[in-house]
N, C-alpha and C positions, 0 to 999 in steps of 0.2 A: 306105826310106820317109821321106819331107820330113817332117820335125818342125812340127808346125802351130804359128805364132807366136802369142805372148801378146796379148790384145785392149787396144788403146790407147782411149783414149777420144779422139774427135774434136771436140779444143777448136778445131779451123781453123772448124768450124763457128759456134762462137760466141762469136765476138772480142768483141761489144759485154759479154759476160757476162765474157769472160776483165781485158778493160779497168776494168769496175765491180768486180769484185772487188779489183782492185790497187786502186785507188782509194779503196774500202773501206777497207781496209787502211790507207793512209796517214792516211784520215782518223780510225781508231780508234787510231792508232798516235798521235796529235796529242791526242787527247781525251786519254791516260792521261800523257803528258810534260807536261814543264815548258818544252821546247826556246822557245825566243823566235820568232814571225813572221819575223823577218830571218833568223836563222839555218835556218831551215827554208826559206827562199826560197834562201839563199845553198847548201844542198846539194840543192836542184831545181837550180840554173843550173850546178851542178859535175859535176852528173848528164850532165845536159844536153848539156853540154860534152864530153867524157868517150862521152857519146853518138853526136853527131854526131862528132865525131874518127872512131872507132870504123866508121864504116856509110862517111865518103866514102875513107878506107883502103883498106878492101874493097871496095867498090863493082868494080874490074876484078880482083879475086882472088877466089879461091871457097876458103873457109878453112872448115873446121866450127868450131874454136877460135874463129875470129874471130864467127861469127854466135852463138855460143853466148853470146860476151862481147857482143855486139852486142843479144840477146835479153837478158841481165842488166842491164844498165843501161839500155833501152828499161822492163823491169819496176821499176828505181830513181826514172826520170823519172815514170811516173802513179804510183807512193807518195808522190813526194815534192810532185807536183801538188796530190794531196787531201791530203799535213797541211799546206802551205803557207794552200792555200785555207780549210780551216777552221781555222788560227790563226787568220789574218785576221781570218774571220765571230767564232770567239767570242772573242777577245781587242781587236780592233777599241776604240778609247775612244770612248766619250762624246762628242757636243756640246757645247760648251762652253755652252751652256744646260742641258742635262743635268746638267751638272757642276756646277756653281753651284745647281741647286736640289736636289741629292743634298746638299749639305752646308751647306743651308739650310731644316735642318728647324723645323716652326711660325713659319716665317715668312710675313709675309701676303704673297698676289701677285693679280695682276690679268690675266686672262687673256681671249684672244676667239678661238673656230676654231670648227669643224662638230662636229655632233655624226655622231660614224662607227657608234657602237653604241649600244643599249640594252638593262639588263639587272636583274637584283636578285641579290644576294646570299644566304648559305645564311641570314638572319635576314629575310629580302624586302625587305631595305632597296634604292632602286635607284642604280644606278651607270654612269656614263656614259664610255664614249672618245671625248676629245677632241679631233681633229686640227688641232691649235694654230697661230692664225697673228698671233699678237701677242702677246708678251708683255712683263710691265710688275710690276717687283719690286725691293726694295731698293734706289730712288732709280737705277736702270736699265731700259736698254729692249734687247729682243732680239725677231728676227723669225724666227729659227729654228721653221723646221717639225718640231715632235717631235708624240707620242701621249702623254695624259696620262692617268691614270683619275682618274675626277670621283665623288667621292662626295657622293651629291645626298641630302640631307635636309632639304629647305628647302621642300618643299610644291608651288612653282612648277611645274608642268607643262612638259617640253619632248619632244622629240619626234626621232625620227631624221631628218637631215638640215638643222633647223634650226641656223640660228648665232646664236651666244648670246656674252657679253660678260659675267662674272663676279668678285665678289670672294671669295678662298678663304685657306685656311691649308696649309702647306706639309706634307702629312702622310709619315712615315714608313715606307714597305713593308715590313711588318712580313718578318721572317727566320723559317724554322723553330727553334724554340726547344726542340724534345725530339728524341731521334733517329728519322729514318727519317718523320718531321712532312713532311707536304706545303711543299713550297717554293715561296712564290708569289710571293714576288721572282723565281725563276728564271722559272716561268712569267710573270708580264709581261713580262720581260724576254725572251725567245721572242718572244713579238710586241711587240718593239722600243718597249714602253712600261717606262720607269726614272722616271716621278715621278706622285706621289700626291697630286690637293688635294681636300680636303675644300669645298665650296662654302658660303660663309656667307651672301653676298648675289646677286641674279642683277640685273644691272645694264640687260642688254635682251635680247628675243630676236626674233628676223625668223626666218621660213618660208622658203626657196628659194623654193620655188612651184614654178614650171614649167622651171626650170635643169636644161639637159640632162646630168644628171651619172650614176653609177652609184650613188649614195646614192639622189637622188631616184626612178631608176625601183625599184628594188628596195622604195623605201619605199610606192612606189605599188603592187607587186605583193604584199608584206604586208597593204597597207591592203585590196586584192580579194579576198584568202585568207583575208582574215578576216569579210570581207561576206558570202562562198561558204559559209564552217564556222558550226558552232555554239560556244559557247565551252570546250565539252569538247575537239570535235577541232581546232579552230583551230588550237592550240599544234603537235597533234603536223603539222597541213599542211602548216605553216609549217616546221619540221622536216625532214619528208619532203619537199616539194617544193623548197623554198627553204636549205634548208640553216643555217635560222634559229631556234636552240635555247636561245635566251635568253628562252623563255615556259616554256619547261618546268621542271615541278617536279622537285628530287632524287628522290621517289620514284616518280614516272610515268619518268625514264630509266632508276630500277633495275627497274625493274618492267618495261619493253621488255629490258633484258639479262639478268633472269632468265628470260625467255620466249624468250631467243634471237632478239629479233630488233629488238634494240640497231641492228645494220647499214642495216638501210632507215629510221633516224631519221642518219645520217651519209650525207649527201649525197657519192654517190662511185660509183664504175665499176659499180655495178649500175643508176646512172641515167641514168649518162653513155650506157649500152647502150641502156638505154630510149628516151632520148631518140632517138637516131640510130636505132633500129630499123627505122620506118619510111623511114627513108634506104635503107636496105641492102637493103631490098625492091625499092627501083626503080635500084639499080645498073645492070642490063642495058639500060635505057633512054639513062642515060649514054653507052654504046659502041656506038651505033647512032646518035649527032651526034657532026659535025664539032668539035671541040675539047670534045666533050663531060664526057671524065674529066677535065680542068682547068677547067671549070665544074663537076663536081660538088664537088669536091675544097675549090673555093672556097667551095659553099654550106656542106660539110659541116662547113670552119672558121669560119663565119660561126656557126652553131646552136650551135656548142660554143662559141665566144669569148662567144655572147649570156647561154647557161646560166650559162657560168661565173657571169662577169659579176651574172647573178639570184642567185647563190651568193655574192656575196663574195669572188670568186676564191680557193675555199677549196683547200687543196694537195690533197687528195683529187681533187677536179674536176681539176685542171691536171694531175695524175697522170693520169687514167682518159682526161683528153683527149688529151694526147699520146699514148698507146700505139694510142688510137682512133684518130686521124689518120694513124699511121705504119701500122697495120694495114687501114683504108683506101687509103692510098695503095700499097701492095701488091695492094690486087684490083684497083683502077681503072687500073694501070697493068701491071698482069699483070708485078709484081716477085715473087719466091721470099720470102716474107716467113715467118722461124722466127719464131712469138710468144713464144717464150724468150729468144731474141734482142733482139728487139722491147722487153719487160720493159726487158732490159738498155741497150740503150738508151735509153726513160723512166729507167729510176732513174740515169745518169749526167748527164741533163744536167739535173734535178732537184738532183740533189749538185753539180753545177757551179756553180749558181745559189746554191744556199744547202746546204752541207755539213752545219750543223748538223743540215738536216732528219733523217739516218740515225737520229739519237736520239730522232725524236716516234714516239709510240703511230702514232698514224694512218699514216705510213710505214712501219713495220715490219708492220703488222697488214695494209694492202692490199697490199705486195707479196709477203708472205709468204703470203696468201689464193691472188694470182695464180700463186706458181707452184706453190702444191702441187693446186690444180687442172689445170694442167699437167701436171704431171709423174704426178699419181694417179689424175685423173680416165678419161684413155684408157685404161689398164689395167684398171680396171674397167667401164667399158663394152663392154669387147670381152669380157667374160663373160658380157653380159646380153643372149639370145638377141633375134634382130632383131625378131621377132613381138612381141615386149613392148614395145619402144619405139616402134613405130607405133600402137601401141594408145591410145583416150583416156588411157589411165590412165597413159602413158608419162612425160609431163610432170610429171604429181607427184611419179612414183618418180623421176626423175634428178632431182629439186629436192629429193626425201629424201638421196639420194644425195652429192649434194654439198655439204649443210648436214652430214651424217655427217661427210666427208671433211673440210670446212674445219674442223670442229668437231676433229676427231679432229687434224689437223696444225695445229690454232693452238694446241693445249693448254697446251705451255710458255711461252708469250705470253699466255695468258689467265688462266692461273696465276699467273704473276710482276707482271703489273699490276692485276689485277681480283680474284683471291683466290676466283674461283665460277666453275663450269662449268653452263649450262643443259642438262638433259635432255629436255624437251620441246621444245627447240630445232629437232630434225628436223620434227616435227607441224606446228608453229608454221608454219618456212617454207612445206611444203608444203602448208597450207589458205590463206595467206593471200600469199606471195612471188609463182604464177604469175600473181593476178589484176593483179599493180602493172602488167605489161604495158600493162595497159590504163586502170588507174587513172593512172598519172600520164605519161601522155601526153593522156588526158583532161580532167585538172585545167591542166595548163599549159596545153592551148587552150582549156580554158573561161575562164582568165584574161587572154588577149589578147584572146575575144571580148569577156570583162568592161569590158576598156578603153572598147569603145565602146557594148557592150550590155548593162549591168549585168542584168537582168532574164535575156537571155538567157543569161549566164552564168553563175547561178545555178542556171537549170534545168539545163541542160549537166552542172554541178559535182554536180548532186544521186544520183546512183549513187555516183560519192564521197562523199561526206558520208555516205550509208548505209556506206559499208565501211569507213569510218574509226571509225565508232559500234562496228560489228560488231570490228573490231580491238581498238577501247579494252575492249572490255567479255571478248574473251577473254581480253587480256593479263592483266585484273588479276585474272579465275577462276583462270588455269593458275598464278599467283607465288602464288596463295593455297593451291595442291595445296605438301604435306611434299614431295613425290616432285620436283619440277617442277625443282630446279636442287638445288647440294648448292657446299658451300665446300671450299675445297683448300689444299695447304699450298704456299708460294713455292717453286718448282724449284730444285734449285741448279744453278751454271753447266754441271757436266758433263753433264747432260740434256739441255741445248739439241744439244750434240754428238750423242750419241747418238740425238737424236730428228732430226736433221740426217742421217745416215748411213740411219737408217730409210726415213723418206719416200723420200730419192736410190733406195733397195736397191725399193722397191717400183714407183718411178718408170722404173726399170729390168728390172721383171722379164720383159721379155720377151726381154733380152739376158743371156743366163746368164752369161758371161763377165763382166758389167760387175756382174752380180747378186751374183755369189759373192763380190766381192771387197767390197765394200760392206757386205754382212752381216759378213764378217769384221771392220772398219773397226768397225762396229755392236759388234758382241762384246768386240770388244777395247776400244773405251770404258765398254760396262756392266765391264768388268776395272776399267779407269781408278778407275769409280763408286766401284765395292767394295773399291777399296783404301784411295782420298783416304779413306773411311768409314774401313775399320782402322786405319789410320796414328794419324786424328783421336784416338781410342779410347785409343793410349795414347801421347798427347800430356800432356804437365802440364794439369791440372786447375784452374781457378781461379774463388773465390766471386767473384760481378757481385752489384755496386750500382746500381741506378741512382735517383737520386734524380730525379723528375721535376719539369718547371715549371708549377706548373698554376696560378699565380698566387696569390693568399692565401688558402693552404690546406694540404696535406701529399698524396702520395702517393709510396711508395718501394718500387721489385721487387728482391727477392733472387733469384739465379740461382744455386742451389747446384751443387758438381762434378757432381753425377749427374745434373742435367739437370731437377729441381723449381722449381716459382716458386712464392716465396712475397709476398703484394704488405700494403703495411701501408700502411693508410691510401689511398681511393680519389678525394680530390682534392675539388674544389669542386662546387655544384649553384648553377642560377641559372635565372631562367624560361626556358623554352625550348632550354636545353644543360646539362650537365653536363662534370665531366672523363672517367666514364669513357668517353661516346661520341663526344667530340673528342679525346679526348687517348691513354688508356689499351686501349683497344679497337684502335685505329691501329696503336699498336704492336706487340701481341699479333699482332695480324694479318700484319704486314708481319714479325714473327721466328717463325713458325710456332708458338706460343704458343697450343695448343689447349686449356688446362687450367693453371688454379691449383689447388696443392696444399693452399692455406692463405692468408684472407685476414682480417688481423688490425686493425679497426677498434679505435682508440687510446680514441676518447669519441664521442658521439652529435652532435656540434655538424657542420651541415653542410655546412665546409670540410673534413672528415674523414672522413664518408662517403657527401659528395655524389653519386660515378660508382658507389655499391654497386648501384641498382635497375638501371641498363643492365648490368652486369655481371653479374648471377646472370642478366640477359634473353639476353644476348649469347655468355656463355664459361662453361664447364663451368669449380664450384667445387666444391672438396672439402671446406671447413670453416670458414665463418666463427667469427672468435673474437672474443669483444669484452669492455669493461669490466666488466659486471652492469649499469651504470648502466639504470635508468628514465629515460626522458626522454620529456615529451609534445609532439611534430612528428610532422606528417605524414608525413616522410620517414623518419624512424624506425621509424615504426607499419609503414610501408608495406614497407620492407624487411624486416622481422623476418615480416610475413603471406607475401610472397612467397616468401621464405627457404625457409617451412614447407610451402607448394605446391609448391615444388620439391624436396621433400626435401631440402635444406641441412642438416646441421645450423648452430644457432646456440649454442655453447659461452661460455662465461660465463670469462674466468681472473682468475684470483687470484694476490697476490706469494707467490711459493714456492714456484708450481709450474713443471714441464718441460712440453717440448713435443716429444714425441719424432715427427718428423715425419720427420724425414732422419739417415741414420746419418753421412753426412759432417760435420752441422752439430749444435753447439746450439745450443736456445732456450729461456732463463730467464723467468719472468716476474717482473719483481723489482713489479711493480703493478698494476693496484690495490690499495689494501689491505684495503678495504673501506668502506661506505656511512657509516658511523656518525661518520668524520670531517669534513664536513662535506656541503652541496647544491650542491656547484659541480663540473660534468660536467669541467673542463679539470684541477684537483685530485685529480680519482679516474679520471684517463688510465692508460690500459694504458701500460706501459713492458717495452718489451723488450728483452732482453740476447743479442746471438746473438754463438757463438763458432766460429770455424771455425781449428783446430791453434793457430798462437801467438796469433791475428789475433782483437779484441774488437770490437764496432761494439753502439752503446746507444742504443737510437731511445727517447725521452721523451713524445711526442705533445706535448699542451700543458701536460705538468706543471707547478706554479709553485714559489714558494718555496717554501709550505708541506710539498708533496708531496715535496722534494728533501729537504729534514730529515729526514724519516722515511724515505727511502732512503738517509738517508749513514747515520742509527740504526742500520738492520735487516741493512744490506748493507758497509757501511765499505768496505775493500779489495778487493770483486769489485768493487767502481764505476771501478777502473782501467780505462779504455779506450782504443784507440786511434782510434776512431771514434766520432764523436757528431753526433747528430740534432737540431739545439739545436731547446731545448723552447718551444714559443707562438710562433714566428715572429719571435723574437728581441726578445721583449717584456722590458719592463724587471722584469717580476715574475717573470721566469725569469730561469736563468743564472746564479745569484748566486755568489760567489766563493769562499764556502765548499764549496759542491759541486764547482765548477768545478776548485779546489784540488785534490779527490780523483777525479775523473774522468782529470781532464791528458790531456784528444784530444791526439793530433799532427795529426789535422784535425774538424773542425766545418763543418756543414752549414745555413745559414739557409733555410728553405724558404719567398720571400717573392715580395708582387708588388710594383712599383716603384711609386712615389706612392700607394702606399695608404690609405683613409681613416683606418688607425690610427696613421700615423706607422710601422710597423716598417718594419727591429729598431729599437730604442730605442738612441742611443749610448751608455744607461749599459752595458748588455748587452755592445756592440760593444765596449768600453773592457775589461770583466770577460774576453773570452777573449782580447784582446791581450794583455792582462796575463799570463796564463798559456802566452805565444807557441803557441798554438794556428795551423795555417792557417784560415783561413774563407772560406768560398764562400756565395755567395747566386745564390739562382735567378734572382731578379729581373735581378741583372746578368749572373752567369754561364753564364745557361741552364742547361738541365738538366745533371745530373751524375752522370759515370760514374767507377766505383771498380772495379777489379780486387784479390783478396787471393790469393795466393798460402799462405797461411797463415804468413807470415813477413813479408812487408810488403804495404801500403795501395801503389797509386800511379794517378792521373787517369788516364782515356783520352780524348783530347779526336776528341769523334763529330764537332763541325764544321767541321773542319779540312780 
């Protein structure tokens, strides 16, 4: 009996996927080295070389060795294609306008281009991109076309696509300054804007007018969108339709992705479809004239260039167009067209154009969408008997269906960027996604009629306008339901694997041979999971520091070996922000940080426990502790009633006591001592002493002199540490020398903001721990700071590196 051979998978079928993968490859292989652009060109052309040697050899031989070796180094030339091509993209320098105003910070300039965007900021301030064509600085002139962001607070009114002539000041893009801190240097720098002016004067501005440009019609189809809506749904139309989300509020887009349906506010291949819909209805008309698939072919890229175009030629759109094009041109010309294939061809020449794309959200989240519909979605419609999907109701259930599926295979991606998974997400689409059919192809011709019959296209638009009302108003019932979305913890890398092996095993299951081996694939990475987990378990264990920056104020997390946070001191409060919901919550978030153990407010003043009310709002606490101090603020009062709403406790300590909170660690409180020494909240500061095996570390809050006397009194020889918190921000009424003397940090920690209105630290302060060859760090300059203890020595880990 013939032995039945092993099932191969048929990658001949899909070269475009086998090609992007390699290419992949090379260009993630580029992200994590250091290799130089030249040297990564020079083993592309060695490849190359080596390649074609290799193929014109053989070319009249039939060698297996030779095509094997000929197949090896054909896979060397596309790796080394995409890391060549994205060193280039992210390593590429600067104009030398660019350059010169990177290291010409608050310097005044004089500038004149279009205005490309307009937008506000997380405070509503607004902020313009400036597509620059003159510029005029430091007794030089430059005509260099860069993109600038314009921060406008000068009152002046301007407008998208005017041009305007301005005098400003050379401002600084600001860097992330704590770990795992949004990067918005990198982000403008993504869209190829590297300088920052703040606008002092506006010198002139002119209208285009009627300038056939893509600014101006776009600003004209804004201006109709917003004549059509009322000013609730305006924003989001201009979003849905136009791709223009610079009206919307932070909580109206979280409030669309808690409802799941974030998606139809990102202008991309479920509109691209829409749009062309009625294209693909009259296909068959096309092949019944003479050259008529090359006349359809051409209107079909004329509707998509125009969209784009109304979009902003945003990469979603240019995504969803291509693959619509290439899978158009397959029915019109009756080519065999795989749309797996098809994918793979959009995402290569996508990546050809611009490599770096592989790394935005929006790239990974739409083609990861497309092909686990792909691959998922036929497998389960062949369970779903036929009678049910002719049925009205058929359209809803596969629109439940594949908001399940996209939902259920973008997990590890919605997890690791967005930190929430929506539940009512299936509902969502399916009352409100089948109607966009017809909503926005309605809205986009009520807008051309607009053009010439404003009246008329308003009536037109007005069915819209109702279901945009009726949208707004369930999004923000269902984010108001407990039940409706639920937060998650960041995936770690080996999930993505194994959720990669999944999807494929399912996408397969109708091939059992390709099935079985897949799930095994599957298996053996949850093995992978569970080991990197045991391995980590008993790995050396070490106490984390991290002192944070939150400008002139205190907040610092302990990370004990067993896995507790304990956070002392929670940062600044100011109208409108605090630290803990820009700064501390961020973090918490992004290191799976579900629960503090213990949060030890120093004194009531609030640089100290500015971010406590977001915090008891935001993150499960176990135990505020604080000095006893009375203090009358608002922000005081307020925390200590919430605290008690919440079941907090609010515990009171005193010097002398422990804090038996973690067996790995101790925690002394060598202060407060008590009320009766004086009325000043920064003197009757909690100070704590925590010890972990050899390794001391002595956080002070704002103790001053006086407090410091009565701990060298009461405590003498425990005050040895090797870590210290220095006390008031490096105020000249701390720090003094005699305590300093018996302390003796081997480092010290200034917890300050730079130009601040107090002058700190004070150089006498500064002067007292050099004295004592202390190291010292300040936040202000050193951004925030990280300490690992071993229980044997202290040593930095430097996160921005």
């Amino acid at each position: 009996m013939k032995k039945r051979s092993s099932y191969k998978f048929p990658f001949e079928q899909f070269p475009a996927v086998r090609v992007v993968l390699l290419f992949v490859t090379g260009i993630f292989l580029s992200s994590v080295s250091n290799i130089s652009f030249l040297s990564s060109l020079a083993y592309f052309i060695v490849a190359s070389v080596f390649y074609l040697t290799v193929e014109l050899y053989g070319r009249d031989r039939i060698s297996i060795v030779g095509t094997r070796i000929a197949t090896f180094l054909f896979m060397l030339v596309i790796i080394f294609s995409g890391f060549s091509l994205h060193s280039y993209h992210a390593k590429k320098s600067l104009s030398l306008t660019e350059r010169i105003i990177s290291v010409s910070d608050w310097e005044e300039i004089q500038l004149t281009g279009t205005v490309v965007s307009v937008s506000r900021n997380s405070s509503g301030k607004k902020r313009l991109d400036l597509e620059v064509q003159k510029i005029d600085f430091s007794e030089s002139f430059s005509s260099d076309k860069i993109t600038a962001r314009i921060l406008w607070d000068i009152g002046n009114e301007v407008e998208l696509g005017n041009q305007i002539e301005i005098k400003g000041t050379i401002i600084p893009i600001s860097e992330p300054r704590n770990p795992t801190a949004f990067d918005y240097k990198e982000f403008l720098a993504r869209r190829n804007i590297h300088s920052q002016i703040r606008a002092d004067s506006l010198i002139s501005v002119k209208d285009q007018g009627s300038t056939l440009s893509w600014i101006s019609i776009r600003k004209k189809a804004l201006e109709i969108v917003e004549r059509n809506f009322n000013p609730i749904t305006s924003p989001i139309a201009k979003a849905l339709l136009l791709g223009y989300k610079n009206e919307l509020e932070g909580d109206t887009r979280q409030a669309f992705a808690r409802a799941g349906l974030s998606h139809i506010m990102a202008v991309s291949g479920l509109h691209v479809g829409l749009v062309i819909a009625p294209f693909w209805v009259i296909i068959p008309f096309f092949w019944t004239k003479k050259h008529g698939t090359k006349f359809g072919l051409a209107i079909l890229i004329t509707i998509l260039f125009f969209y784009a175009g109304l979009t902003g030629f945003s990469a979603p759109v240019m995504r969803a167009s291509l693959m619509a094009t290439l899978l158009t041109y397959g029915k019109l010309f009756s080519k065999s067209a795989n749309s797996i294939n098809l994918m793979g061809v959009a995402a290569l020449v996508i990546l050809i154009i611009d490599p770096t794309q592989l790394f935005e959200v929006g790239f990974q989240l739409s083609f990861a969408a497309v092909l686990i519909i792909l691959l998922v979605l036929p497998v389960i419609q062949s369970k779903i008997p036929y009678w049910i999907r002719i049925k009205w109701y058929g359209t809803p259930i596969m629109v439940i269906i594949i908001s399940l599926v996209v939902q259920f295979g973008l997990y590890p991606l919605q997890a690791y960027y967005f930190g929430e998974v929506s539940i009512i997400s299936p509902i969502a689409n399916a009352l409100f996604v089948p109607f966009l059919g017809i909503i926005v192809p309605l809205s986009l011709f009520a807008l051309i009629i607009g053009l010439l019959l404003p009246s008329v296209g308003f009536i037109l638009n007005y069915p819209s306008l109702l279901f945009l009302e009726l949208l707004n108003d369930f999004v923000n019932f269902s984010t108001s339901l407990s039940w409706a979305w639920f937060q998650v913890l960041k995936p770690s890398s080996f999930l993505f694997l194994f959720w990669s092996f999944f999807i494929l095993m399912v996408g397969s299951w109708r091939n059992p041979a390709l099935k079985w081996k897949l799930m095994a694939c599957a298996l053996a990475s949850v093995f992978v999971i569970q080991t990197v987990g045991l391995v980590q378990t008993f790995r050396s264990k070490d106490l984390t520091v991290v002192v944070f920056d939150v400008g002139q104020g205190d907040a610092s997390l302990i990370k004990t070996p067993s896995g507790k946070h304990y956070l002392i001191d929670t940062g600044t409060w100011n109208p409108g922000s605090n630290s803990g919901e820009n700064i501390l919550l961020p973090y918490f978030k992004e290191n799976n940080i579900t629960k503090l153990d213990a949060v030890f407010l120093s004194h009531p003043h609030a640089d100290h426990i500015g971010g406590i009310i977001s915090l008891i709002n935001g993150i499960e606490i176990d135990t505020i502790y604080n000095s006893g101090f009375q203090y009358d603020s608002n922000l005081y009062e307020n925390y200590i009633k919430l605290a008690k709403a919440k079941h907090i406790p609010v515990i009171s300590l005193h010097a002398g006591e422990r804090i038996n909170v973690d067996e790995e660690i101790l925690i002394l409180a060598l202060g407060a001592e008590g009320p009766q020494f004086n009325d000043d909240p920064n003197q009757h500061s909690l100070v704590l002493n925590v010890l972990y095996k050899k390794n001391e570390f002595l956080f002070t809050g704002d103790a001053g002199e006086a407090q410091e006397r009565r701990l060298l009194e009461n405590y003498g020889d425990l005050l040895n540490t090797d870590f210290l918190k220095v006390g008031h921000h490096g105020s000249r009424t701390s720090s003094e020398l005699f305590f300093l003397q018996a302390v003796t940090p081997e480092i010290s920690v200034v917890s300050v903001a730079n130009n601040n209105k107090f002058q700190h630290p004070h150089q006498e302060a500064v002067q007292r721990l050099e004295t004592i060859k202390s190291d010292i760090y300040f936040t202000g300059r050193d951004k925030a700071l990280v300490f690992k203890s071993d229980g044997k020595s202290i040593h930095r880990i430097l996160w921005d590196k």
